[in-house]
C-alpha positions in Angstrom: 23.2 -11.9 20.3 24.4 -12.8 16.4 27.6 -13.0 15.5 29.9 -9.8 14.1 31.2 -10.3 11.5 34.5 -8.1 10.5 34.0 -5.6 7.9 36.9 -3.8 6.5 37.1 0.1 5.8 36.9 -0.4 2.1 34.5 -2.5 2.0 32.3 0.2 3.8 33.3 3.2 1.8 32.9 1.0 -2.0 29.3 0.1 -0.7 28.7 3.9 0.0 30.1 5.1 -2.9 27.9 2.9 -4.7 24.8 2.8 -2.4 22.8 5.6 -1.4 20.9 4.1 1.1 23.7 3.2 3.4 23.6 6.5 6.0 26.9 8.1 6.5 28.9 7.6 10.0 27.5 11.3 11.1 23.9 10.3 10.2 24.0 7.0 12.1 24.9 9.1 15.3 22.4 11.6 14.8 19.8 8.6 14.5 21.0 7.2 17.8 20.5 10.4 19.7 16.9 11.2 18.3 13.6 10.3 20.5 12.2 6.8 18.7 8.9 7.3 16.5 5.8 6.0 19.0 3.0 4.7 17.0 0.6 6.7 19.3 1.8 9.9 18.1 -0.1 9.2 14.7 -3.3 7.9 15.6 -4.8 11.1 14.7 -4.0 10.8 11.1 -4.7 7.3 10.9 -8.5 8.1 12.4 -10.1 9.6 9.2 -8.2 7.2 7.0 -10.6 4.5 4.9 -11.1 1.2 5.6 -8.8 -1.3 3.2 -10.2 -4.1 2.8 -7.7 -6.3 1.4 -9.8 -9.6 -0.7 -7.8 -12.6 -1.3 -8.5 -15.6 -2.9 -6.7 -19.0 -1.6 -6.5 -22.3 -2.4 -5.4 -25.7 -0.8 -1.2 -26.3 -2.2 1.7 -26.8 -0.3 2.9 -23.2 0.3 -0.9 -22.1 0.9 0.4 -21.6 5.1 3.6 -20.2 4.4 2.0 -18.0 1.5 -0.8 -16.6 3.6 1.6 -16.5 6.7 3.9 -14.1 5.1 0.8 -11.9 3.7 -0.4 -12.2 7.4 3.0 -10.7 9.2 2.7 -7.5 6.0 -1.3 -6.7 7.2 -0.4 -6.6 10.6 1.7 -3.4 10.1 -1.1 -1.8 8.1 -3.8 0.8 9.9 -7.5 0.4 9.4 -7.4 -2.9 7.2 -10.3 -5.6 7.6 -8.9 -8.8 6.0 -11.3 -11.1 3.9 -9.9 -14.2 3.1 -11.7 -16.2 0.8 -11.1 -20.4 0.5 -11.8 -22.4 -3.3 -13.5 -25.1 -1.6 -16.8 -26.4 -0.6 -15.8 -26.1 3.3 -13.6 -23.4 5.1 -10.3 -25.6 6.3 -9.3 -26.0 10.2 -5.6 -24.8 8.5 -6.5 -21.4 7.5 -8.7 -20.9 10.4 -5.2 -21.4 12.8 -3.2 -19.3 10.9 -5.7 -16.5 10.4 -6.3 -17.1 14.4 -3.3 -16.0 15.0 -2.6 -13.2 12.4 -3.8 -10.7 14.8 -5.0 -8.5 11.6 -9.2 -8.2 11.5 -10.3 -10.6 9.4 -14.0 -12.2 8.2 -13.0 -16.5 6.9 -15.4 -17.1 4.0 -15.7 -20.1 1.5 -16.2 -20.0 -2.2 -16.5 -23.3 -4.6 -15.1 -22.4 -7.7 -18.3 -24.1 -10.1 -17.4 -27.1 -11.7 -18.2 -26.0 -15.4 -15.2 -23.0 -14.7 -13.1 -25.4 -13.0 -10.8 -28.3 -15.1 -11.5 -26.6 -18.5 -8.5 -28.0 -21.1 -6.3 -25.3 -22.9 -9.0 -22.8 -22.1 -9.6 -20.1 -18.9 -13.6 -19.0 -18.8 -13.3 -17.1 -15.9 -9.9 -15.6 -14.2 -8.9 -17.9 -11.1 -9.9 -16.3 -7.9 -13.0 -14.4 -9.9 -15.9 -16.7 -7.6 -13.7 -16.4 -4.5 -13.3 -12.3 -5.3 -17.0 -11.8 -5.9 -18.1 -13.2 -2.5 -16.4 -11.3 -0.5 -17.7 -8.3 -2.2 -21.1 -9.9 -1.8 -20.2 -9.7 1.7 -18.8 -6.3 1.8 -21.9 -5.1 0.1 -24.1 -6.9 2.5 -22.3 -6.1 6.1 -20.6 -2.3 5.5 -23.0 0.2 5.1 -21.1 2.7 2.6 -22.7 6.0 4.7 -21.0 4.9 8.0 -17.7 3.3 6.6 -15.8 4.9 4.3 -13.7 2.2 2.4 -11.6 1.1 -0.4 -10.8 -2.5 -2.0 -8.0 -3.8 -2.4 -7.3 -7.1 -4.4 -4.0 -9.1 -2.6 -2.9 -12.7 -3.9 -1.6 -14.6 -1.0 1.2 -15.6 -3.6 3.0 -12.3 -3.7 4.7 -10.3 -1.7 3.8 -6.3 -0.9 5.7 -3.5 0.3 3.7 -2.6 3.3 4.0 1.1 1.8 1.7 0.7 -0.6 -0.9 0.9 1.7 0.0 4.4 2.9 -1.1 5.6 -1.0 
């Protein structure tokens, strides 16, 4: 197990004073003694909930694994949420094939070439970044989810931030 590390009594009671989050002594007990939550007991609620389906854009850098690894491990915990991951280049890539292989989140791997003519413009955006990549997947979404037998919602997720998994529960 990790290491304990000695924390004085003052310590504890200055972060408490100043921290409402930290649970009181009598709380912490009363946490201990209560049955743990089972995800099963909320499937109910969780079966006439719409689809999310989160869009995001990518393209090849240096952090693109760890950046779409971390979005990854935040879907997971998510209910009902169909993944489309869309690549700025001519070819999907073998690297966010393995990673989205083992994301274990429900997920459709498309590629999008941003055009040339949008791309390498000096001191000037034509088009947002992301906006070809954004646009196919909804292509796709309007092509393979029939809008009488899914009910849905869009939601547009930059694999270069980071999300609270609550705000998926709005």
């Amino acid at each position: 197990r990790g290491r304990r590390y000695p924390v004085c009594k003052e310590t504890i009671q200055f972060a408490r004073a100043y921290n409402t989050h930290l649970p009181s002594p009598e709380s912490e007990k009363a946490a201990i003694k209560q049955k743990p939550e089972s995800r099963d007991e909320h499937i109910d609620t969780y079966t006439n909930m719409p689809t999310i389906f989160a869009i995001t854009p990518t393209y090849f850098r240096l952090e693109q694994k760890a950046d779409i690894t971390r979005l990854c491990q935040t879907l997971r915990l998510v209910e009902n949420l169909h993944w489309l991951l869309v690549e700025d280049s001519f070819n999907k890539t073998a690297l966010v094939q393995r990673v989205l292989n083992n994301c274990k989140v429900p997920y459709t791997h498309l590629n999008a070439e941003t055009p040339q003519n949008i791309k390498n413009v000096p001191g000037k955006i034509k088009f947002p970044r992301g906006g070809a990549q954004r646009n196919a997947a909804l292509a796709w979404i309007r092509k393979h989810v029939d809008p009488k037998e899914t009910k849905g919602t869009v939601y547009f997720a930059d694999d270069d931030n980071t999300y609270d998994v609550r705000i998926f529960e709005e």
